[in-house]
C-alpha positions in Angstrom: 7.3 44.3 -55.0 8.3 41.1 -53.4 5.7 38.6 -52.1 6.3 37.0 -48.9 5.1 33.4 -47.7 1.9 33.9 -46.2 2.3 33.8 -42.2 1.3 30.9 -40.5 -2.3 32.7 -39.0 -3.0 33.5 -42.8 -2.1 29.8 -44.1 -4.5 28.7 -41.3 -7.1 31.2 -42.1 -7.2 30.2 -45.8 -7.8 27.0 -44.7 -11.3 27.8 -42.6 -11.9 29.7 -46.1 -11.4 26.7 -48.4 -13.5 24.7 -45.8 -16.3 27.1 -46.3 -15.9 26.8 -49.9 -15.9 22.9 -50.0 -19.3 23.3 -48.0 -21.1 24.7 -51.5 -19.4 22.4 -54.0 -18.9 18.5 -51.8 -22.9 17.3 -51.6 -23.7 16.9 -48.2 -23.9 13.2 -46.4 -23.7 11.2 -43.5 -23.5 7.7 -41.5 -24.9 5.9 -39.2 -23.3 5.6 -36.0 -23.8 3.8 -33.2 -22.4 3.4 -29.3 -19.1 0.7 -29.2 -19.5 -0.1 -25.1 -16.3 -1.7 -25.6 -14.3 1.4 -26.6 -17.0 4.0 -25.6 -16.8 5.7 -28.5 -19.6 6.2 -31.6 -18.3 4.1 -34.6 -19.4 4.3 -37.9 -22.2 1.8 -39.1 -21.1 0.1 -42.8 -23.0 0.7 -45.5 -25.6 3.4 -43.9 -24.4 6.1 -45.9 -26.3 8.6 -47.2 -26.7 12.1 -48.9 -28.7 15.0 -47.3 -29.7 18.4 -47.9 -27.1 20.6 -48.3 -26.1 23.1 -45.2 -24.0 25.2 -46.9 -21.8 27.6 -44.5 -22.3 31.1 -44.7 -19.9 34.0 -44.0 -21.3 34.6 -40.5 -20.7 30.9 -39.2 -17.5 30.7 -41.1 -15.8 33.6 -38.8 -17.8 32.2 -35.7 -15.8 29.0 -36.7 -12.5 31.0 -35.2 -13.4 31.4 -31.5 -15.7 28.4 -31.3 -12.5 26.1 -32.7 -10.3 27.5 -29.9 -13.1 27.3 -27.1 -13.3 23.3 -28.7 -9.5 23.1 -28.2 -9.4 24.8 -25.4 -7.8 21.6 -22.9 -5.1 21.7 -25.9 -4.4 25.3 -25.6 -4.4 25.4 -22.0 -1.4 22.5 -22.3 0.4 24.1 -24.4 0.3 27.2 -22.3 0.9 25.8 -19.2 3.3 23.3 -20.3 5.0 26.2 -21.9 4.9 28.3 -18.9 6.3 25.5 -16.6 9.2 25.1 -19.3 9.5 28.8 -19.3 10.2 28.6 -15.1 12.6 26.2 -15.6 14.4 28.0 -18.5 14.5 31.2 -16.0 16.1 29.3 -13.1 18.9 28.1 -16.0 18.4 24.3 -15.7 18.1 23.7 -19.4 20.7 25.7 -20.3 23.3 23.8 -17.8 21.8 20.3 -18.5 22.8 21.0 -22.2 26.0 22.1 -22.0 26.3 19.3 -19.2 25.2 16.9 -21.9 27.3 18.6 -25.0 30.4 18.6 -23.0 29.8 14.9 -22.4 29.3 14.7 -25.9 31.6 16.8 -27.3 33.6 14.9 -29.7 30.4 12.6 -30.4 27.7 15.5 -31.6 26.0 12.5 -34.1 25.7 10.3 -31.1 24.2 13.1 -29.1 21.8 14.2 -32.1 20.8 10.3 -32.6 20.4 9.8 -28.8 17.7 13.3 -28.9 16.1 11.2 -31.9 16.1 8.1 -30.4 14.3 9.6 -27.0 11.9 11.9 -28.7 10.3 8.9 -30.9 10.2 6.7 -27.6 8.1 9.4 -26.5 6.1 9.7 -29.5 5.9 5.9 -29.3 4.6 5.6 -25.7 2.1 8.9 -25.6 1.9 10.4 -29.3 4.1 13.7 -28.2 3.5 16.2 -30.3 2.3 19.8 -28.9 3.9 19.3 -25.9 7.1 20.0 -28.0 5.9 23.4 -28.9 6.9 24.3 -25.1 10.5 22.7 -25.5 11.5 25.4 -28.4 13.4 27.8 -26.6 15.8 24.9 -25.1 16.0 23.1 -28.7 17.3 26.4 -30.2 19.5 26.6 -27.5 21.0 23.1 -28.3 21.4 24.2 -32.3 23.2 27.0 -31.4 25.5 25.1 -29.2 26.2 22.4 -31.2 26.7 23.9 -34.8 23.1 22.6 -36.3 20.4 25.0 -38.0 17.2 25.4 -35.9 15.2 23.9 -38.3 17.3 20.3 -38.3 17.1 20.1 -34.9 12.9 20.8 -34.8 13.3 18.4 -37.2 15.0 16.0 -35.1 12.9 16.4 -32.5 9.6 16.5 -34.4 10.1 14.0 -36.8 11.5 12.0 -34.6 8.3 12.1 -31.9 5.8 11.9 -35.1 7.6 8.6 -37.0 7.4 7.4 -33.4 3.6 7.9 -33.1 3.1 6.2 -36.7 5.0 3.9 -36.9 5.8 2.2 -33.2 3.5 -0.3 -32.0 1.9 1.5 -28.5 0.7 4.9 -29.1 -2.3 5.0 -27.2 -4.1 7.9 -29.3 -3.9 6.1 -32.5 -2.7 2.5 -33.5 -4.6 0.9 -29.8 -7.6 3.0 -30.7 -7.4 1.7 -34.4 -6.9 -1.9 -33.1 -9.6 -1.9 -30.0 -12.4 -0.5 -32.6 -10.8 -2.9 -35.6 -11.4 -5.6 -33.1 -7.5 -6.7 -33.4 -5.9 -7.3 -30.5 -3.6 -4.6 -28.6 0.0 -4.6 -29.3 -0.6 -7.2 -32.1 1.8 -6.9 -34.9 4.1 -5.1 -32.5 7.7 -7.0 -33.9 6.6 -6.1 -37.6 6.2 -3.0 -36.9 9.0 -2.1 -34.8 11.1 -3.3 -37.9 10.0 -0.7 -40.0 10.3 1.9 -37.4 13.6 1.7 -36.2 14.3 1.4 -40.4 12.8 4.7 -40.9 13.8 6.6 -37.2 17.3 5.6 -38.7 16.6 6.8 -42.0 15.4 9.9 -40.6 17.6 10.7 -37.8 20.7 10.4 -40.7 19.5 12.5 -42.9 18.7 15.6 -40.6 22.5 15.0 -39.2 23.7 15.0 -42.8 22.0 17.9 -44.2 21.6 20.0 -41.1 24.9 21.1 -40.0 25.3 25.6 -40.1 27.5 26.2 -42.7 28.9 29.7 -40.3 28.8 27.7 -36.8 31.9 29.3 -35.0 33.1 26.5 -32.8 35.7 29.0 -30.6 33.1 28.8 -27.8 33.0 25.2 -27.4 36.0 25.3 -25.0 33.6 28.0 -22.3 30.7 25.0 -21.3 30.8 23.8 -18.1 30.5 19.7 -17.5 29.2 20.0 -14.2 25.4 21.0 -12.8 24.9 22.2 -9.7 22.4 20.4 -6.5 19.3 22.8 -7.8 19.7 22.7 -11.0 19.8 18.2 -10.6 16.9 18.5 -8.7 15.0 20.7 -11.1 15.9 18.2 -14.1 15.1 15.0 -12.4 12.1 17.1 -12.2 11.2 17.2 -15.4 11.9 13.8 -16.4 9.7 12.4 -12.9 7.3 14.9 -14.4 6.6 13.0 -18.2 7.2 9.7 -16.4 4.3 10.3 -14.3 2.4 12.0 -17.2 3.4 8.5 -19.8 2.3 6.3 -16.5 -1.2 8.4 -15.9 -2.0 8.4 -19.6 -1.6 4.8 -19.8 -2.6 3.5 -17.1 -5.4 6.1 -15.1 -7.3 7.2 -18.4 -5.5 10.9 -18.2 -6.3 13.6 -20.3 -5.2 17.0 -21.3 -6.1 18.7 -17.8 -4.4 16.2 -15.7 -1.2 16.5 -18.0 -1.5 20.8 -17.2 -2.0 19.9 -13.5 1.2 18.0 -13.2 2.7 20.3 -15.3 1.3 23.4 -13.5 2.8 21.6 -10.1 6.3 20.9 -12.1 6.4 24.6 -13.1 5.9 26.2 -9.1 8.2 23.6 -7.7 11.4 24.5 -10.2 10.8 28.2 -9.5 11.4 27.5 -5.9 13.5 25.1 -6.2 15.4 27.4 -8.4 15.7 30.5 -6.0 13.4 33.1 -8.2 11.0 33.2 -5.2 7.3 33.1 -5.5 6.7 36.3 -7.1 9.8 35.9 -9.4 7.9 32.7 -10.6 5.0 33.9 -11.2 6.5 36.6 -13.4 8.4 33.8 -15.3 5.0 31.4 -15.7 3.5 34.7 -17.1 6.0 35.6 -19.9 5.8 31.8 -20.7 2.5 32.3 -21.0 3.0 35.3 -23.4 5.6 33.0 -25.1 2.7 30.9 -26.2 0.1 32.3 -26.6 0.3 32.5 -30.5 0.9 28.5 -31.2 -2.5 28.5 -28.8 -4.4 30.3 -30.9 -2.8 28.2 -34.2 -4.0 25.0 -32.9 -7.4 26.5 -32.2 -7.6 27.1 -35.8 -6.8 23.7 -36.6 -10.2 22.9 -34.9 -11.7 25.9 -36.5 -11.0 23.9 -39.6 -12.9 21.0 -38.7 -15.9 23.0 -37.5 -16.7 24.1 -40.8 -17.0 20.4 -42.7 -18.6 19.3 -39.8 -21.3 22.2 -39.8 -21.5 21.6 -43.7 -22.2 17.7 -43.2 -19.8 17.3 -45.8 -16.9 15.2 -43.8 -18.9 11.8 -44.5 -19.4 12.7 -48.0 -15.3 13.2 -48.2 -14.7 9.6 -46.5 -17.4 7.8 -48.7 -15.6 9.2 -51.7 -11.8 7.9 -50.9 -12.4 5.1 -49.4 -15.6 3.0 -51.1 -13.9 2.8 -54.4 -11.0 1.1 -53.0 -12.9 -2.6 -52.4 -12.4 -3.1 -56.6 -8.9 -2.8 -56.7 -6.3 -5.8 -56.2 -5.2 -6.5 -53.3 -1.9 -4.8 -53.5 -3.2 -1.2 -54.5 -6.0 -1.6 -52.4 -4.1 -1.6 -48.9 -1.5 1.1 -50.8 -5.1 3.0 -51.7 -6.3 2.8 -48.0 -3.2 4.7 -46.6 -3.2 7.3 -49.8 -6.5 7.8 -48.6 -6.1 8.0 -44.8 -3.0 10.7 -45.6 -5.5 13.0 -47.8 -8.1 12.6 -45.2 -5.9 13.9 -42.4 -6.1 16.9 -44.1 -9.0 17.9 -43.5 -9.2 15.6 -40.1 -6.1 16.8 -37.9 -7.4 14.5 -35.1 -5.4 10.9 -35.3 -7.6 9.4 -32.8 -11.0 11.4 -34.5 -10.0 9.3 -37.6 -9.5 6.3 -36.5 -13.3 6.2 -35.0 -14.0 6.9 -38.4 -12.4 5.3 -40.7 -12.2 1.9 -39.0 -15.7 0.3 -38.8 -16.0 1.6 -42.5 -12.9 -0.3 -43.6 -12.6 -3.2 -41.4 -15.5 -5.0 -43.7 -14.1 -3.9 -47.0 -11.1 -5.9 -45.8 -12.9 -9.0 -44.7 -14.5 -9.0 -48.0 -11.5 -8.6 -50.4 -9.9 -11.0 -48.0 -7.3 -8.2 -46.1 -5.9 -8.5 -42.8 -7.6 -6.0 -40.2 -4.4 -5.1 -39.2 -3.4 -4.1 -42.6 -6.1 -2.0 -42.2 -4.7 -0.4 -39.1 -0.9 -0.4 -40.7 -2.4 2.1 -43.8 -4.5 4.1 -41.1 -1.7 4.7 -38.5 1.2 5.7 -41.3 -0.9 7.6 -43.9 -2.4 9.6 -40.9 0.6 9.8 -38.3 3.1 10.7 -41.5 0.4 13.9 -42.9 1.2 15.1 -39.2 5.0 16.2 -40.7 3.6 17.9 -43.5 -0.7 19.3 -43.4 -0.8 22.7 -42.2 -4.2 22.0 -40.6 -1.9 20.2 -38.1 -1.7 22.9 -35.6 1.1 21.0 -33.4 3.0 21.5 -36.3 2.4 25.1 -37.2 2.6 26.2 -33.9 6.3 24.7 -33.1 7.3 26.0 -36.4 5.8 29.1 -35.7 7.7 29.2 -31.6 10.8 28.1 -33.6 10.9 30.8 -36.2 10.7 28.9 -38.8 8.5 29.3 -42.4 6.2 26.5 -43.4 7.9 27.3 -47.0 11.1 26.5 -45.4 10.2 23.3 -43.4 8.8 21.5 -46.8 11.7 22.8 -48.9 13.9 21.0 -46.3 11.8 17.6 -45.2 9.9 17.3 -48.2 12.6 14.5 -49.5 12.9 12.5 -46.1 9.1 12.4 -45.7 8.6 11.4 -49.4 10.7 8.4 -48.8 9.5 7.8 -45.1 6.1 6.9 -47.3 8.1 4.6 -49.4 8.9 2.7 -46.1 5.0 2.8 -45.3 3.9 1.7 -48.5 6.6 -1.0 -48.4 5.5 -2.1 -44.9 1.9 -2.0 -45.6 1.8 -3.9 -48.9 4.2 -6.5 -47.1 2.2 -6.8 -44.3 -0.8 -8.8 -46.5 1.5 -11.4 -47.3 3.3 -11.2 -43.6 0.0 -10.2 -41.5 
């Protein structure tokens, strides 16, 4: 009999298992934390570490762990399933569909430049807002495009993903990690911003090139090329301009008016009824539409509830603390060098067990920010190990549930994914590394 690669609900379930497990053998512990009024967020206290009685989690709280993590994601899940519902409407009046093969046909003796420019404009966004799950909702069009253009469905998630995720750790902006990193660091924003766009538009190159080169489909029958249209018609202009009015308003309102997840599924929500209409499928035929969009996504829902689920468990076994004291306090002997390389080894095998990029930064930072004043360490070296070891893990944990749920919408394996990136995001950490151990002599 032939065994199969676990499905993704399993991989995510063995993980809430694990988690239970690590609860009996990692001793319990815990820090101090205290009220930053300048962030408004509780930061670690140095050195107020301590171990406690051990609060083992038993098999009742560990399956209680599953519904409570997806009521705790629950803003997250309703994105993703109103985003996806939105994108659904606006598959259904065929907008996508002709805006592709608009673009392709522009494009159609340039695919590279077409694949680069997708790159290129996903890791702007994953720059400017840390996009990520609202990708998950953008599946259907993406396999769309791979079909179209002679590219397998998993080099063009790749594209996209990676793309959006080298963005988030490595640009200089994203408000969800590197300016949270900073503000509770005490460096200030957007410092360090030229240094590290120099590394990020080395590995979004890097990156970009190597999904073109490797991702082409070996059968791709290129007789229907010469069938897409170049032109769109009024509604389906209207319904695009749409969209991108849509994410500019949603990049403006998370900058700059403190939005969160339900303001992003309001505009959304409001994107998604206005398409239908404008879209001729009537009122009832967009409801129908946001429904199966709804049913669409429901499963990457559920996958990033687990994610939480995950977190539940080392957080009810007190045992998270113990795991940071453990990576991170040996690091202050080593030199200089290894230290900083330590500090994002550390931050990568931490996001394991801490999907949230913003969660760990309010960790991690007020525990390593003295370390580095003592060995004599830039703070924003500090930051630089933070936001690549944590923003690269994003590519690759499966308690990312961003990830597993747009490889799950896409059809795609987790096998599969690391047999394919596994190369690119080994040497995307030999950029990091490079960039953070530079950056003590640079920073």
């Amino acid at each position: 009999m032939k065994l199969s690669f676990p499905h993704p609900m399993i991989i995510m379930l063995a993980f809430v298992v694990l988690a239970t497990i690590l609860t009996y053998l990692i001793p319990a512990g815990s820090y101090d934390r205290v009220l930053d009024e300048k962030t408004g967020r509780e930061v670690v206290v140095q050195g107020s570490y301590k171990t406690l009685e051990n609060q083992p989690v038993g098999i009742g709280k560990m399956f209680l762990s599953v519904p409570e993590g997806i009521i705790e994601g629950a803003e997250v899940v309703v994105l993703i399933l109103i985003i996806g519902g939105a994108f659904y409407v606006v598959d259904k009046t065929g907008a996508f569909k002709s805006g592709l093969e608009a673009l392709i046909h522009r494009f159609k003796n340039g695919k590279t430049f077409l694949l680069a420019l997708v790159g290129i404009l996903f890791a702007t966004a994953g720059t400017l807002n840390g996009l990520q799950e609202e990708i998950i909702a953008m599946v259907p069009v993406l396999l769309i495009l791979s079909h179209k253009i002679g590219y397998t469905k998993i080099a063009i998630v790749g594209i996209c993903l990676g793309s959006a995720i080298i963005g988030g750790s490595f640009g200089p902006t994203n408000p969800f990690s590197v300016i949270i990193a900073q503000k509770v660091a005490e460096v200030p924003v957007f410092s360090g911003g030229m240094y590290r766009m120099v590394f990020f538009i080395i590995a979004l190159a890097f990156w970009v090139f190597y999904m073109i080169k490797y991702g082409k489909e070996t059968s791709f029958d290129n007789t229907e090329e010469h069938e897409i249209p170049g032109k769109l018609s009024l509604s389906h202009s209207l319904i695009l301009i749409l969209v991108a009015v849509t994410f500019a308003v949603m990049i403006y309102g998370l900058s700059n008016w403190d939005w969160d997840y339900n303001e992003m599924s309001a505009i959304f929500f409001a994107l998604g009824l206005s398409a239908g209409i404008i879209g001729k499928l009537g009122i009832n035929g967009t409801a129908k539409a946001y429904a199966e969009g709804f049913a669409e996504l429901i499963f990457a829902g559920i996958i990033v509830g687990l994610a939480r689920s995950i977190y539940l468990v080392l957080q009810e076994g007190q045992i998270i603390d113990t795991i940071i004291y453990a990576l991170f306090n040996p690091l202050e002997h080593l030199p200089l060098g290894l230290s900083a390389f330590g500090m994002m080894l550390a931050q990568a095998l931490l996001h394991i067990p801490v999907p949230s990029t913003s969660g760990q930064a309010v960790l991690t930072m007020p525990l390593l920010t003295p370390i580095a004043d003592l060995i004599g360490m830039s703070r924003q070296v500090v930051v630089l190990a933070y936001q690549y070891g944590a923003g690269i893990m994003d590519l690759v944990t499966p308690s990312n549930g961003g990830l597993m749920a747009i490889l799950a919408a896409a059809g795609i394996s987790y096998k599969d994914w690391i047999q394919f990136a596994w190369k690119p995001i080994m040497i995307i950490f030999g950029f990091a590394g490079i960039s953070v151990v530079m950056g003590i002599f640079l920073l």
